[in-house]
NURO-223946 format. One record per residue (C-alpha): x, y, z. Coordinates in steps of 0.02 Angstrom, whole numbers, always signed. Each point is the difference from the previous one (the first is absolute). Layout:
! residues N
X, Y, Z
...
This chain:
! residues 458
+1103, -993, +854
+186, -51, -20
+143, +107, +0
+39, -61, -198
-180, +36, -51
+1, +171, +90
+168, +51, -99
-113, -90, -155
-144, +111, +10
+91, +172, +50
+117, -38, -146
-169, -33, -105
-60, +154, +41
+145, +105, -70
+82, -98, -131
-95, -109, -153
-94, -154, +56
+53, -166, -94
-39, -18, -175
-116, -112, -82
+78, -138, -84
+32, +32, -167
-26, +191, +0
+187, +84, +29
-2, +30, -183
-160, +86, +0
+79, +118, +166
+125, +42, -97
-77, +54, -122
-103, +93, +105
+140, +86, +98
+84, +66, -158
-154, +82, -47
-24, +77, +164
+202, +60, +4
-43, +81, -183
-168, +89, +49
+34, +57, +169
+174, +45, -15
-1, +161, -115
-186, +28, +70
+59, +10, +182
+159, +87, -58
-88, +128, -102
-120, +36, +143
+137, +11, +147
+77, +133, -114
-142, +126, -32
-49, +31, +196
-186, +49, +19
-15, +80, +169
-151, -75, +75
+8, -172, -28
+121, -144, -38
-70, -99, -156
+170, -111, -3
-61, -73, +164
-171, -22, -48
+51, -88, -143
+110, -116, +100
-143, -22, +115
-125, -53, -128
+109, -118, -103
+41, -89, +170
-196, -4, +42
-29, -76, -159
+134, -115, -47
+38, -175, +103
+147, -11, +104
+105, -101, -109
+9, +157, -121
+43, +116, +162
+190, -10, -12
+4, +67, -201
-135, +142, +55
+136, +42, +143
+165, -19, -126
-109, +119, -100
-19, +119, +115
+183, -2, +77
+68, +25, -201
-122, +161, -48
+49, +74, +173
+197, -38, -36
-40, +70, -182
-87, +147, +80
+135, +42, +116
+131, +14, -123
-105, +100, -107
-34, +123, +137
+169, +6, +74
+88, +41, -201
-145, +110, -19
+26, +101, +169
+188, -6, -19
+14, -100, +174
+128, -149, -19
+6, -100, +154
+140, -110, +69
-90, -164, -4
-2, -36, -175
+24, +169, -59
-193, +34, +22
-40, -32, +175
+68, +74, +172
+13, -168, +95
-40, -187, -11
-122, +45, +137
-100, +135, -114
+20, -119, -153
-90, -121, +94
-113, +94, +71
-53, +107, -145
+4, -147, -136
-24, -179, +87
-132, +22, +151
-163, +71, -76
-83, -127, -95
+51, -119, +160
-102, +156, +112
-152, +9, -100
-20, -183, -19
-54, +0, +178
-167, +96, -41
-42, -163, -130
+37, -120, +148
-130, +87, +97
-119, +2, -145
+53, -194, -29
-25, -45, +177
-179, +89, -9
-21, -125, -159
-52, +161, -68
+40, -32, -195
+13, +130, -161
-161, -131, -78
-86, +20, +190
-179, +67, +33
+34, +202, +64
-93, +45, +160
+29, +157, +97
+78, -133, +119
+119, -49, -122
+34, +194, -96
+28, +28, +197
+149, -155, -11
+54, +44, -122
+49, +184, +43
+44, -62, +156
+140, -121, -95
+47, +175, -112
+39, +105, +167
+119, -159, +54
+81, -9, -145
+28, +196, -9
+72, -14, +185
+149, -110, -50
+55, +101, -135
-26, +155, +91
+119, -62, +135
+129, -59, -126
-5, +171, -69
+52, +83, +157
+128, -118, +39
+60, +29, -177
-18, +205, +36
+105, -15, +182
+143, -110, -106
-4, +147, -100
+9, +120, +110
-121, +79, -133
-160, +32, -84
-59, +49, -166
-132, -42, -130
+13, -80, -188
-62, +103, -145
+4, -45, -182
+173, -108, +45
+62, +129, +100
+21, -4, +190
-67, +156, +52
-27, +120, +174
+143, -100, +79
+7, +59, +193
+137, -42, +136
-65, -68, +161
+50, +93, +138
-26, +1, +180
-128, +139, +8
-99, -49, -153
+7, -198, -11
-154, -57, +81
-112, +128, -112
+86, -68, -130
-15, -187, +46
-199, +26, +52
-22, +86, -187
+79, -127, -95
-72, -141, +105
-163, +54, -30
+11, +46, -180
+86, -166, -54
-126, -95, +111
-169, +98, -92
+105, -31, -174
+14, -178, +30
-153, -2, +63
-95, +79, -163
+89, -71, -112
-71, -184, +68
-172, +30, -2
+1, +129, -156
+61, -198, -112
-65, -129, +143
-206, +34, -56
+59, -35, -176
+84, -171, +56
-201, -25, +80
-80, +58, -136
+102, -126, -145
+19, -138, +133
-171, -66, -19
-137, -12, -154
-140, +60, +113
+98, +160, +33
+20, +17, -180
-175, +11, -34
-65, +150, -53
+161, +71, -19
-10, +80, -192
-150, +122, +90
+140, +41, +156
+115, +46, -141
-120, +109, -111
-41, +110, +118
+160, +7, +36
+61, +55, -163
-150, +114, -22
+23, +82, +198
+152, -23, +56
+100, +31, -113
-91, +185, -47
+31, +33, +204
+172, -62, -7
+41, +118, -161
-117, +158, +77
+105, -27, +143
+175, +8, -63
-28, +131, -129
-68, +109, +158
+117, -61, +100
+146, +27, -102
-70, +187, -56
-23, +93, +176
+169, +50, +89
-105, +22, +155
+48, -155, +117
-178, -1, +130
-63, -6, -192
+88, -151, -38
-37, -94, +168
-186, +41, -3
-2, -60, -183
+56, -172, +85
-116, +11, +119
-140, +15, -141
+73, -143, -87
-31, -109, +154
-172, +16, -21
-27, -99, -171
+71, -159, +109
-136, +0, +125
-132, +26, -150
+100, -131, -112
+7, -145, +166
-191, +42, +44
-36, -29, -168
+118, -158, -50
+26, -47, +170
+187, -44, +41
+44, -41, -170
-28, +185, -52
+66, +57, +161
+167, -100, -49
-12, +76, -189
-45, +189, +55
+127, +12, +143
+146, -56, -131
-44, +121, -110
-27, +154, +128
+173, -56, +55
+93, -7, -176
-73, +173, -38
+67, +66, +163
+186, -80, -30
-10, +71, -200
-54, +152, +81
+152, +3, +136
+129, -37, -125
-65, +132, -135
-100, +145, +83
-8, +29, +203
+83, -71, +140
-100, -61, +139
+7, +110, +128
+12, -155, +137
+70, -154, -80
-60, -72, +166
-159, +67, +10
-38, -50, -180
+69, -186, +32
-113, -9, +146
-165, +69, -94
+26, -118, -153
+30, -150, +111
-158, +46, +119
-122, +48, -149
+68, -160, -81
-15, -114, +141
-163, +56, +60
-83, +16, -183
+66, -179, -13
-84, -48, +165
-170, +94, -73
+7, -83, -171
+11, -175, +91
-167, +31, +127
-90, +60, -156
+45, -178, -98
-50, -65, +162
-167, +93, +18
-31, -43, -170
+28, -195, +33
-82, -14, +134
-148, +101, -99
+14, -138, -135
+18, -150, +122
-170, +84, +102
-102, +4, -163
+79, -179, -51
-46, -49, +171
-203, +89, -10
-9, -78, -173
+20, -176, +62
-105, +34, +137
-142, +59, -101
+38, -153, -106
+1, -128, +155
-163, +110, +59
-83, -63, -175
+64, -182, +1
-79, -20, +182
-161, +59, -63
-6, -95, -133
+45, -157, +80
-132, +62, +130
-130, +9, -130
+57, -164, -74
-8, -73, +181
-193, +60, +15
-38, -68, -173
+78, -172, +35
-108, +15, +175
-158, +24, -86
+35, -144, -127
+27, -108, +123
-160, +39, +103
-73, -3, -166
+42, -185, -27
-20, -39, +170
-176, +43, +18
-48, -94, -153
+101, -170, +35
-116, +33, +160
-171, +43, -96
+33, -133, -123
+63, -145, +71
-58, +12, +213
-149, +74, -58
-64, -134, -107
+42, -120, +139
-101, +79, +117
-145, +31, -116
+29, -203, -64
+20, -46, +195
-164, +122, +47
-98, -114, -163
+41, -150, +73
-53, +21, +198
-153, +44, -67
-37, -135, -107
+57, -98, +139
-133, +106, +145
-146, -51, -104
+38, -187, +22
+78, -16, +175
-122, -117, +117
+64, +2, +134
+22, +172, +131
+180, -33, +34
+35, -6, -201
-104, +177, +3
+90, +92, +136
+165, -56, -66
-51, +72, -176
-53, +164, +77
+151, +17, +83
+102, -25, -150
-113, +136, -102
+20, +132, +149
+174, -39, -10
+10, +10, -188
-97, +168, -5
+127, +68, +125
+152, -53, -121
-96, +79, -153
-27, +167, +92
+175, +4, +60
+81, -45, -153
-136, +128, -82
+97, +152, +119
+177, -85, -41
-54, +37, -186
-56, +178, +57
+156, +49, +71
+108, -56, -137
-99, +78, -135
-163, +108, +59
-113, -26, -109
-51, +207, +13
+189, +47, -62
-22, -92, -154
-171, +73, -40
+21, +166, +95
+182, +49, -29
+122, +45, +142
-92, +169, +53
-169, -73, -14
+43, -167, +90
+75, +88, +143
-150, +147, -6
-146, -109, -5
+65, -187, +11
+66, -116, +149
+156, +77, +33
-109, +139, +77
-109, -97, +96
+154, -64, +72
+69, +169, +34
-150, +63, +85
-23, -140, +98
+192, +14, +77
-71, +189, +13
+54, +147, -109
-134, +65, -114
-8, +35, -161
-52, +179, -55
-120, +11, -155
């Protein structure tokens, strides 16, 4: 590879491949749609702050995983404007003018908090792109495992943008309802506790808020994943959403905390029942809706009493009942594919047998027609060829003339019996009179059995 097609492809890999003639008006078209959706969505979202996962970033990540690359620089200008649009909301909101730009502290933590992200979780779709591991793809447990794999890269970058965006700061806080909240000054005796919190709870966020939308981008992606999808979403409606509702209005009505977390821990369990029973389509459905009744819940009843230990729980149930629902799909493939795969067998059983049969039949015709062309056409021969010697014995004078013609008729009795045998073995004359079980019980075929030795018992 050259140095110009190097620079080629690693450009290509961040930045839109070339267009198709005669479709930039089309891409246009296309990018001003996706500046007007995901602007206010991503906006709205960065502003409201759920504590255990991320859903701006998993939106970024799916509409990366499913778009093509030439539509990747409007999905990033998208991103970079609702996070701009966000930050000024927050800082007027939180009374905290900045000096760059009157909203932000520093070029440095403009840049960081409003330009690098979507540029951070592309690198999660690279993987996934690399893997040629597509939204319309067939999902394995191989490729659920990929694909969480790509999630936890993804959530790694932006976790280590956010704590270089915490140091510039010098500070760390939360954001609530457009509010920056539980701001805390790094010091020397607390920083690393700090960093190591944050780190981690910015990584799980990320990290759920992938894989709670990237199942969804499987499920649409492909018309075999669709199947069957109206019975995933009734018993959704008519389950899940009764749990999701018993759970907040419990939730919401105890001011007893271990209450609160064991209520979660109850409301796990409908996602392992949902996946075993939908496989990782229900997983995917089930595990989005435990986790929007738990953010509800956090915003209008009970804090968590770990935000940690709560990120880590959803993204462990989630992951592994994601992992479960794909085996069962698998176990029930294969299942299919094993019965698909019996069913032709008994089928190719069948056809042998029957070509078998037709084999025998085709055997027997042909013995059939054999021993008559014999009977009737070498047999009258003979018999003619037997007439004629003896017409010709009872007027031979001569001794030579005699012995000659007895010689011929010794030899032509020997040719009758052995053709007589030939006829025999092609169609004994006890199977046709007998039948199979009485040719073989009383006719030649068991003379010729007991004469190579075994013996018939009566």
């Amino acid at each position: 590879m050259t140095l110009t097609s190097a620079v080629n492809y690693c450009i290509g890999c961040v930045f839109a491949e070339r267009e198709p003639p005669g479709k930039g008006c089309s891409t246009l078209l296309m990018g001003i749609a996706i500046l007007l959706v995901m602007v206010p969505v991503l906006a709205v979202l960065g502003l409201v702050g759920f504590f255990h996962w991320l859903i701006v970033d998993g939106l970024l990540f799916v509409a990366l995983w499913a778009l093509p690359r030439r539509h990747w620089p409007w999905v990033f200008l998208a991103a970079i404007v609702a996070r701009i649009a966000a930050g000024v909301i927050i800082s007027i909101a939180s009374g905290l003018p900045g000096a760059f730009l009157g909203y932000w502290s520093s070029p440095i933590s403009f840049l960081l908090g409003n330009v690098l992200e979507p540029f951070l979780v592309v690198t999660g779709v690279l993987l996934l792109q690399h893997w040629r591991l597509h939204p319309g793809g067939q999902v394995t447990t191989a490729s659920m495992a990929k694909l969480h794999f790509a999630a936890a890269v993804s959530a790694f970058a932006v976790a280590c943008k956010d704590i270089a965006y915490v140091l510039n700061e010098n500070a760390i806080g939360d954001v609530r309802q457009a509010l920056i909240v539980n701001m805390v000054a790094l010091e020397e005796a607390n920083t690393w506790g700090l960093l190591s919190a944050f780190a981690i709870k910015n990584f799980l966020g990320c990290f759920v808020g992938i894989m709670l939308l990237a199942p969804f981008a499987l499920w649409a992606g492909s018309g075999g994943h669709r199947r069957n999808s109206s019975v995933i979403l009734k018993d959704g409606m008519t389950y899940l959403l009764l749990v999701m509702i018993g759970y907040l209005v419990l939730a919401t009505s105890t001011t007893v905390a271990q209450l609160a977390e064991f209520l979660r821990l109850l409301l796990m369990v409908a996602t392992a029942i949902f996946a075993m029973r939908h496989g990782w389509r229900g997983a995917a459905m089930s595990i989005f809706t435990a986790s929007m009744a738990i953010a509800i819940e956090d915003h209008i009843g009970q804090p968590a009493h770990s935000a940690v230990w709560m990120q880590l729980f959803i993204a462990i149930t989630g992951a592994m009942a994601l992992l479960f629902g794909a085996t069962i799909d698998d176990m029930h493939e294969a299942s299919r594919m094993l019965q698909s795969a019996k069913e032709k067998s008994e089928n190719l059983a069948s056809e042998l047998h029957s070509a078998a049969m037709r084999n025998l039949q085709v055997e027997e015709s042909e013995r059939r027609r054999l021993a008559a062309e014999l009977h009737d056409e070498f047999g009258q021969n003979m018999t003619a060829l037997q007439t004629h010697l003896k017409l010709a014995r009872s007027d031979e004078n001569q001794p030579e003339t005699a012995k000659s013609l007895d010689a011929i008729g010794e030899l032509t009795d020997s040719m009758r019996s052995n053709i007589a045998g030939i006829l025999e073995r092609l169609q004994p004359a006890a199977l046709a009179e007998l039948g199979w079980y009485g040719a073989v019980d009383r006719g030649s075929s068991r003379r010729l059995a007991e004469d190579a030795g075994p013996h018939f018992a009566p």
